[in-house]
N, C-alpha and C positions, 0 to 999 in steps of 0.2 A: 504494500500500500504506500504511495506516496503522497506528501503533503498535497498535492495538486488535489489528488482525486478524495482527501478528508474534507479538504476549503470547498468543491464542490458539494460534497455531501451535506456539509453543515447546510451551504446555502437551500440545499431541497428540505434540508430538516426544518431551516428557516420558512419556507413555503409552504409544509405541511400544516407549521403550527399557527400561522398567518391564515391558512383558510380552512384549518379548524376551525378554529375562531370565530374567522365570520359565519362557518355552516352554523355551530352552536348558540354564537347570540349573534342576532339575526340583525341586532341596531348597528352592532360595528361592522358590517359587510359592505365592502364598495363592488361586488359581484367578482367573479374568479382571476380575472385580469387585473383586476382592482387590488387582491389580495395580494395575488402571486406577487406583485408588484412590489408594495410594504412586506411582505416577506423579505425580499431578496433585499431590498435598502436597511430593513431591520436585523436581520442575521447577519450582513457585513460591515454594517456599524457595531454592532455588541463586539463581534470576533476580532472586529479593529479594536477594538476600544479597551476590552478586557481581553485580549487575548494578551497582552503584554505583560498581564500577570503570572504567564508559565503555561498555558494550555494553548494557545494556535498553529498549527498544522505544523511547523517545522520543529518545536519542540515536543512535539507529537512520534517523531519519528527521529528525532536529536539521535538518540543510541543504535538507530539501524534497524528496530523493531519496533511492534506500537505497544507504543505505555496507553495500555485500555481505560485507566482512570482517569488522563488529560482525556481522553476521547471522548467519552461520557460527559465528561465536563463541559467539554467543547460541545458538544451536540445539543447538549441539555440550555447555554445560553443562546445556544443558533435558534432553539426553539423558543424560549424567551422571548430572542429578540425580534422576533416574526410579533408574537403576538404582543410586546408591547408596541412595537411600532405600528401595528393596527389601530393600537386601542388611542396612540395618540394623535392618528391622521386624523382619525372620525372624531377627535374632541375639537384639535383645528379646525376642522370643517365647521362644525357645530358655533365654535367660536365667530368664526369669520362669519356664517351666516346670517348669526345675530343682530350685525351695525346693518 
């Protein structure tokens, strides 16, 4: 496994939990495109963001093999960060619509 195809995964993992999300509450859905969309800007901002604490794809595979507990880690904020990033488009939207 190389870091490329972890940074891809996270970003699907990213996608998954982004249009969970909207499938399940149905206020924060901007439809599948919409999702997929905050998915992928939300799972590469987390990964950017907090991956520099020791869990992004190249410390992932630092030793030549996968450390599964960065992995997990890593996957788990890719999915976070889908669905926070959902939940704060549709508060901007909501915001902005307001004035």
């Amino acid at each position: 496994m190389t870091p490329t195809i972890i940074a891809l995964t996270s970003i699907l993992i990213g996608i998954i939990g982004a249009n969970l999300t909207g499938f399940v509450y149905k206020k924060y859905s901007f439809g599948s495109i919409g999702n997929t969309i905050a998915g992928v800007f939300g799972s590469v901002l987390f990964i950017k963001s907090f991956g520099r604490l020791g869990f992004d794809p190249i410390a992932i595979m630092e030793l030549g093999s996968v450390d599964f507990n960065l992995l997990i880690i890593n996957f788990l904020v890719s999915f976070s960060g889908g669905v926070i990033a959902l939940i704060l488009i549709q508060k901007l939207k909501t915001l902005m619509n307001k004035n």
